[in-house]
N, C-alpha and C positions, 0 to 999 in steps of 0.2 A: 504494500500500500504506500502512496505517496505523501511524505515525511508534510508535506503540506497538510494535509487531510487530514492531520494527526494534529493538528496541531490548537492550543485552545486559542474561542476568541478573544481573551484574556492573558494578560503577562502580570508577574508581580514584581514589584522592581522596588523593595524595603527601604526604609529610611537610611539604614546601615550600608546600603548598596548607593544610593542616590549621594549622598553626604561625606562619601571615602573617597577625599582627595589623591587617594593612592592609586586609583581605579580611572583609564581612560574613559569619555565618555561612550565610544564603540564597546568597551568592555562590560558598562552598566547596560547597554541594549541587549546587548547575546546573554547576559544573565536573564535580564525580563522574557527573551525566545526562548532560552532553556525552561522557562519554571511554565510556559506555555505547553513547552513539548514533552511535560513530566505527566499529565493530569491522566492519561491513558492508563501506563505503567507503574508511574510509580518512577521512574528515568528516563533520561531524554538518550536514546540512541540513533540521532541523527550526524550524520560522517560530517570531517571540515568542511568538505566538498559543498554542500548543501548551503551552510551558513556562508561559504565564498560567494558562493551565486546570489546570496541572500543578499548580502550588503557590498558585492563587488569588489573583495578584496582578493587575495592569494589565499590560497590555505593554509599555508606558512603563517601565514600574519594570525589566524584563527586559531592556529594551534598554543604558538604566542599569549594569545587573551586569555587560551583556557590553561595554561600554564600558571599565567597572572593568578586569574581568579581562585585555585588552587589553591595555590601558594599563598594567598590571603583566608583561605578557609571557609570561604565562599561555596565551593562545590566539590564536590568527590567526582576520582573516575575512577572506571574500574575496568579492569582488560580482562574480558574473557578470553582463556586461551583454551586448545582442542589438544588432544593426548602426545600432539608431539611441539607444544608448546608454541603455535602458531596463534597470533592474535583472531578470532572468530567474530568477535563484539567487542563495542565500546557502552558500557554505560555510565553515565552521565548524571549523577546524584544534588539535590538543593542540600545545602549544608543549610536546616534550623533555618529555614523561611518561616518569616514571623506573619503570623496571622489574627486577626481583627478579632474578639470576642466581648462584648459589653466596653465598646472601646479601649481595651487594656489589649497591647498585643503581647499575643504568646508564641510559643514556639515549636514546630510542628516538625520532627525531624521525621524523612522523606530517602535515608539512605539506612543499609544495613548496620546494624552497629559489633555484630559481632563475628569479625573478620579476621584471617593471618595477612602476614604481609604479602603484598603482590607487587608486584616491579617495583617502582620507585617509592611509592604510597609509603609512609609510616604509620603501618595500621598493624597494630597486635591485640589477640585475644587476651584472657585477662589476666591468665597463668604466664602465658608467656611472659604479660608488661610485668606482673609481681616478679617474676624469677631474676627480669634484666635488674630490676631496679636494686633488690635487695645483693645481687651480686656487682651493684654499681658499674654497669658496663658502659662502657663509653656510645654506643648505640641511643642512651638515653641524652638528652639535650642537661645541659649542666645547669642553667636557669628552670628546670621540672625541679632537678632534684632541689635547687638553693628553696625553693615552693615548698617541696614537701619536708625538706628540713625543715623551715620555718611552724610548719603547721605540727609538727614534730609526728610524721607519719613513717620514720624511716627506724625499722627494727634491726637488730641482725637477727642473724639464725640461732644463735642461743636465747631471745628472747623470744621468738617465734617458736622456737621446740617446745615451749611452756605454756603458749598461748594455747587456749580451746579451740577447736577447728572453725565456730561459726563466729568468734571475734575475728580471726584469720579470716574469713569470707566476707563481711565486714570493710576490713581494712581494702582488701585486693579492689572491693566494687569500690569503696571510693575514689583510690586513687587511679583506677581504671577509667571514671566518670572526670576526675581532674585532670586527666591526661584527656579526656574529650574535648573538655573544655581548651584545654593550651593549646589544641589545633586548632582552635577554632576563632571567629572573627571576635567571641568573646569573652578573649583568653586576659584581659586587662582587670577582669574580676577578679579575678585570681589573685592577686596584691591586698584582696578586701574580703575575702573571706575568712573564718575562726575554725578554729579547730572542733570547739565544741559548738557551734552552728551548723558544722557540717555533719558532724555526729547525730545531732537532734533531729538536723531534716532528714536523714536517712532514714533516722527509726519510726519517723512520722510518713515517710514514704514505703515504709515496710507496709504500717499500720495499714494504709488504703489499699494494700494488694492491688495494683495495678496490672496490667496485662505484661508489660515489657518496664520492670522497676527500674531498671538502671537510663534508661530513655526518663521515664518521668521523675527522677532525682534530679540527672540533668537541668529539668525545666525548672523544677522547683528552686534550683540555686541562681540560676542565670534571673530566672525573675525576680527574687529575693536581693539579688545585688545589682541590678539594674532598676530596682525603686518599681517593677512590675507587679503583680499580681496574680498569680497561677487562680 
């Protein structure tokens, strides 16, 4: 079917996307196409090729934008590869597009959250990011860990052989959920969070049993330090 046809008659283009001096203006419009061409799927899996002929650029330059927006934490991608590691698909994820409710916006995350790493992406499941971080691997960025120092989240393995198994489960999801956040365009909260706030909203986001808790933890802090309202 033609990547047109798919596509909605609506784009959303967030205050946080419009307002990011860092962001070319061609780059805030292929975000507002992207979040048009998600509404099917769930991701937008249309080629550079498509968005070249869209706004007449090279596909070089497109690839460029979504590199940008990326690297600002704006969007996920993700490379399907076939058994002999041949790229198959591209999908194309909204990174926490904020959405409208009783006028407070909130946060609607629109990509997988529980993922290993895939090509360049620094994406780890949650064993894995526990295992990097407590064995302080240089794979972790040194500004995460000076964070979870701060918030005093960083055990060794003799205090962990003592802890009970669901303190440990605990601990991984949060800083699992904080490493979310540090990828992400709302990683400046991070500087403004508690140790025991973040504790509290955990055990208050246990309490609601949620569908997918580590997704709505997430929201609950970003809204809680952005002065929002889940």
């Amino acid at each position: 079917m033609d990547e047109q046809n798919q596509t909605s008659y609506y784009s959303v283009i967030p205050a946080t996307v419009r307002y990011d001096n860092r962001l070319k203006p061609a780059e805030k419009l292929i975000y507002g196409e992207i979040t048009s061409l998600t509404n099917q799927k769930g991701y937008c899996f249309a080629q550079n090729k498509y968005f070249a002929e869209l706004y007449n650029v090279n596909p070089h330059t497109v690839s460029q934008w979504f590199s940008h927006l990326e690297k600002l934490g704006y969007i996920y991608i993700e490379l399907i590869r076939n058994k002999k590691k041949e790229i198959r698909e591209r999908r194309i994820y909204i990174r926490d597009n904020p959405y409208v409710q009783n006028n407070t916006y909130l946060f609607k995350s629109t990509y997988p959250m529980y993922k290993n790493i895939q090509d360049n992406n620094i994406k780890y499941n949650i064993d894995d990011l526990f295992n990097l971080i407590i064995n302080n691997s240089s794979e972790i960025q040194k500004d995460f860990y000076s964070i979870l120092d701060h918030l005093e989240l960083i055990y060794t393995n003799d205090i962990l052989n003592k802890m009970q198994e669901d303190k440990i489960k605990i601990l991984k999801n949060i800083i699992y959920t904080l490493y979310e956040i540090y990828n992400s365009q709302f990683n400046l909260i991070l500087t403004k969070v508690k140790r025991e706030s973040l504790i509290n909203l955990y055990l208050s986001a246990e309490e609601h049993n949620p569908e997918n808790l580590l997704n709505y933890y997430k929201k609950v802090i970003i809204n809680k330090y952005t002065n929002n309202s889940i």
